[in-house]
N, C-alpha and C positions, 0 to 999 in steps of 0.2 A: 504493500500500500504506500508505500515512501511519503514522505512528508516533512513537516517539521514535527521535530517530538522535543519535549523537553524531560528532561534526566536530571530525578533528585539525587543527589548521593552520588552522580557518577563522576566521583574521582575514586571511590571505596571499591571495594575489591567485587563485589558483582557487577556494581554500575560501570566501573573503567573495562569488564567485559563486553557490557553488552555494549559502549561504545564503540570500542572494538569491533562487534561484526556491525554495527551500523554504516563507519564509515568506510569499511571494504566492499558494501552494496551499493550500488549508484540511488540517486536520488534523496537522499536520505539529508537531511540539515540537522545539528544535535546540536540544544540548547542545556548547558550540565549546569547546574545550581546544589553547590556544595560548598559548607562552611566549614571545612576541613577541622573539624572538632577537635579539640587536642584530647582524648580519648584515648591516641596513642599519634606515635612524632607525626608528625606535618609530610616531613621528606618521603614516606613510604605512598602518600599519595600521591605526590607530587611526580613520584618513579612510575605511579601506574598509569599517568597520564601525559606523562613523555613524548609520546609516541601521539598524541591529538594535539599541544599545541600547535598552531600556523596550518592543522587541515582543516581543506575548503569543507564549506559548512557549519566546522565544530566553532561555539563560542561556549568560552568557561564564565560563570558569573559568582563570587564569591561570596557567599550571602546565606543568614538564617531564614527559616522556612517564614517566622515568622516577624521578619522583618518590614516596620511599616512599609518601606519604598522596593518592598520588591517587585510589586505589577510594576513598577514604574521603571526600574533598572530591565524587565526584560525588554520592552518596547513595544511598537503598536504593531509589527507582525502576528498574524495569525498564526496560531498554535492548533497542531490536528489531532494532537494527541500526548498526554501526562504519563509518564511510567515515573510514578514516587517507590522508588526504593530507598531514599532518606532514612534515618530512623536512629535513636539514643540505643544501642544493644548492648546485651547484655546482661543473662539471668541475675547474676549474684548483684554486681552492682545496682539494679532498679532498687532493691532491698534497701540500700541504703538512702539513696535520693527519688525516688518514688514522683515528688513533683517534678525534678527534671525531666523524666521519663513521660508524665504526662503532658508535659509543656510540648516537647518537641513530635514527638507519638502520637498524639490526641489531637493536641490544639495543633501541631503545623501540618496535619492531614486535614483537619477542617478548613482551616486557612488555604490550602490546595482547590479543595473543591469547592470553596467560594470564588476562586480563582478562575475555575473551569465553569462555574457557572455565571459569573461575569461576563467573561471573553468567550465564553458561547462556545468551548472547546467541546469536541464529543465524546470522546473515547478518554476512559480514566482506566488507567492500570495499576491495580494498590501490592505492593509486595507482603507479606504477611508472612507468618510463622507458624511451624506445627506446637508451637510450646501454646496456641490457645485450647489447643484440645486437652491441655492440663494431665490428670495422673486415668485419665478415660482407659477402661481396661480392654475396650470390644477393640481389638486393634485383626486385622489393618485399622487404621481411622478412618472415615468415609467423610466425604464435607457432608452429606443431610446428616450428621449426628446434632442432636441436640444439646440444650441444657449444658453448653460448653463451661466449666470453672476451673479457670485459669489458678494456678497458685505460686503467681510471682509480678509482682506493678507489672515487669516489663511484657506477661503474654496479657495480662488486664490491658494493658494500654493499646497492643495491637489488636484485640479483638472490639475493642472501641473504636479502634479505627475502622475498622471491615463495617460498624455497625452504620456510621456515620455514611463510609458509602453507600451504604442502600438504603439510607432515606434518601440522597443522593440522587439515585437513580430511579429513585420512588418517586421524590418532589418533582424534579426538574431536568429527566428524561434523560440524563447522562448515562453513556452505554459503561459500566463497570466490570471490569475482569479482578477477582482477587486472585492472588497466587498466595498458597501457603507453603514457605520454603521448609524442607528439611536434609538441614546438618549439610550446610554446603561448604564442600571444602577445594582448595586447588591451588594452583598459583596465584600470589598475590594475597591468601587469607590470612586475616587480620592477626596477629600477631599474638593475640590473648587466646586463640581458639586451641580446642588442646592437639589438633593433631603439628600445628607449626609449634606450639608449646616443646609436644615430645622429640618433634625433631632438636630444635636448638637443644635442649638437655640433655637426649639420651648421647648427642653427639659429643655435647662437651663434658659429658661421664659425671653428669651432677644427675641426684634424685628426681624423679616425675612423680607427680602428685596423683593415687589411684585415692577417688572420692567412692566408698564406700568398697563392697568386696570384691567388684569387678562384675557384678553381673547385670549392671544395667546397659543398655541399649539402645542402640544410634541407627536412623536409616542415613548413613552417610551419604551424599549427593554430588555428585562429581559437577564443577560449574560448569563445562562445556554443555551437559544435559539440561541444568537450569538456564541456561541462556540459549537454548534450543526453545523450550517451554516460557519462557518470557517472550520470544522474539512470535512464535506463535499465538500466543496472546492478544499481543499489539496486533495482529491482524482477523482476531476470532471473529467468525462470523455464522457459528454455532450457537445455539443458548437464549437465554433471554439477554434483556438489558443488564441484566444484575448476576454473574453467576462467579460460582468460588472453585477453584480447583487447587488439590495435593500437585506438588512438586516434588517429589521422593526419590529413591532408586526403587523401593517397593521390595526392602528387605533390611535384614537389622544384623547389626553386628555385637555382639559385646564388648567392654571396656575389655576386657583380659583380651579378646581376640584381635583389637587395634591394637592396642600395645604390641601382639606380638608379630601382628604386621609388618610394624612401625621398626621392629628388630631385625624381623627379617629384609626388609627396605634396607638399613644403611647397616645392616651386618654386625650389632653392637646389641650387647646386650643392655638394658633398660637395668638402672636402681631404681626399683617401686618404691615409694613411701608411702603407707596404704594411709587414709585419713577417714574421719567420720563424714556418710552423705551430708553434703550441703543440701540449707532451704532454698524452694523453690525452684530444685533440680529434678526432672521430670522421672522415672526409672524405665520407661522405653518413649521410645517412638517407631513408628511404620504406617506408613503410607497407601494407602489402596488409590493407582493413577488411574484407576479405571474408565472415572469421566472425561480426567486431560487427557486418556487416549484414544478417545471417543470423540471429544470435539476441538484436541489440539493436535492428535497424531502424535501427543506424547510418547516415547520411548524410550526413555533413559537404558545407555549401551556399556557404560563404562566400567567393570569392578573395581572392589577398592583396592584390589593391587596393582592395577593399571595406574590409576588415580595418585595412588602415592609415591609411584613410579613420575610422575609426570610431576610431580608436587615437588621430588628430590632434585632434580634436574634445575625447575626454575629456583630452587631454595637457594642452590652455589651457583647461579647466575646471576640472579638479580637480586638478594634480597638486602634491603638498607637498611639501616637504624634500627640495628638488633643489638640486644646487648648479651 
């Protein structure tokens, strides 16, 4: 459908992906609006976005979601389409600042969709998370599950968000795609997440932190599959105005079995440091794609040894501002 699209978040490690195949397809104009949070160093975004400044199309805008003169910094071009993938992450830490998380979560997804439905944009693409389906034990997860209870600010705040969307799309006729990601990992992932965690450690022969006995459970997500299913998104033409789809691999891994991935990856054995489950940390996840592969041609191809195969390679390539 090419267009102008505007990209929250995309200096962060999904969003500088999906710029990425944006501007290798013709057509395509990419407005990125990212406040490069100091959350973690500035420079790691800055590396993943390398590769867009001076391309035809890309313009970077540096800016809160919910900054008064932001309609006003983008300009009077027409916008065809919003993918917010923006967002404050992060289970543990919501726990401590909880308004932060609703501030930017909440309030600058509504501040979006006032946006979109101001400038009369159509098409809203909201990124979301499997952590709203909370401790739900009917897994796979299906999105008609009901009665969703989050138990951490930060899946409260994204499921606030999905809700916002569809009065949204209820009130005032804006066509809404939600994606719910799960456990996306790859080149470029953020730096606190555990699987770039256990590499910098197990490599530098310090302890990895095993949060509880090892048997909770990850449907790990390789990005090139989520930005397959994102990019399908932006052009769905399945469904009602308003529908929500799993982003998964549509299988689960345990802690004990990444870890010993993650071993078998860079040939070094792991010091576990076993610690008590943290609050707010879910004990699985798994994904049923059934819908996204029914109205996005979802198919996520990638295992997780492929994955952390390709994750090794970009780690002693590219990676900056690691300590």
């Amino acid at each position: 459908m090419a267009g102008h699209v505007l990209i929250t978040g995309g200096a962060g490690f999904i969003g500088s992906h999906l710029v990425d195949r944006l501007l290798a397809e013709k057509g395509w104009r990419v407005t990125v609006v990212d406040n490069f949070d100091p959350y973690y160093d500035r420079r790691i975004k800055e590396a993943n976005i390398a590769g867009h400044i001076g391309a035809p199309g890309y313009r970077l805008i540096e800016a809160d979601l919910c900054d008064a003169d932001l309609e006003e910094r983008l300009g009077p071009d027409p916008i065809d389409l919003i993918v917010h993938i923006a967002a404050k992450a992060g289970v543990r830490p919501s726990i401590a600042d909880p308004l932060a998380y609703h501030r930017v979560n909440v309030t600058g997804t509504l501040r979006l969709l006032e946006l979109a439905r101001h400038r009369k944009i159509p098409r809203f693409v909201l990124a979301s998370s499997s952590s709203v389906y909370g401790e739900n034990p009917n897994v796979p997860w299906k999105e008609a599950e009901r009665g969703l209870v989050p138990i951490s600010p930060y899946a409260a705040s994204k499921l606030a968000a999905e809700q916002f969307a569809r009065v949204y799309a209820q009130l005032h006729g804006l066509h809404v795609t939600v994606l719910r990601f799960f456990t996306v990992f790859g080149p470029r992932q953020r730096p606190d997440l555990a699987i770039h965690q256990f590499f910098r450690k197990v490599e530098a022969g310090v302890p990895i932190q095993q949060f509880g006995d090892g048997s909770t459970r990850r449907d790990y997500t390789y990005i090139d599959d989520i930005i397959a299913g994102v990019h399908a998104a932006m052009e769905r033409t399945k469904g009602g105005a308003y529908e929500t789809y799993n982003l998964g691999n549509s299988g689960t891994v345990t802690l004990s079995e990444l870890i010993a991935a993650v071993e078998l990856e860079l040939g070094i054995k792991a010091i576990v440091e076993v610690r008590p489950e943290q609050p707010g940390d879910v004990p699985q996840t798994f994904a049923d794609v059934s819908r996204a592969g029914r109205d996005l041609g979802f198919a996520p191809s990638t295992p997780l040894a492929e994955g952390l195969k390709h994750f090794h390679s970009w780690y002693h390539t590219a990676r900056v501002a690691q300590d």
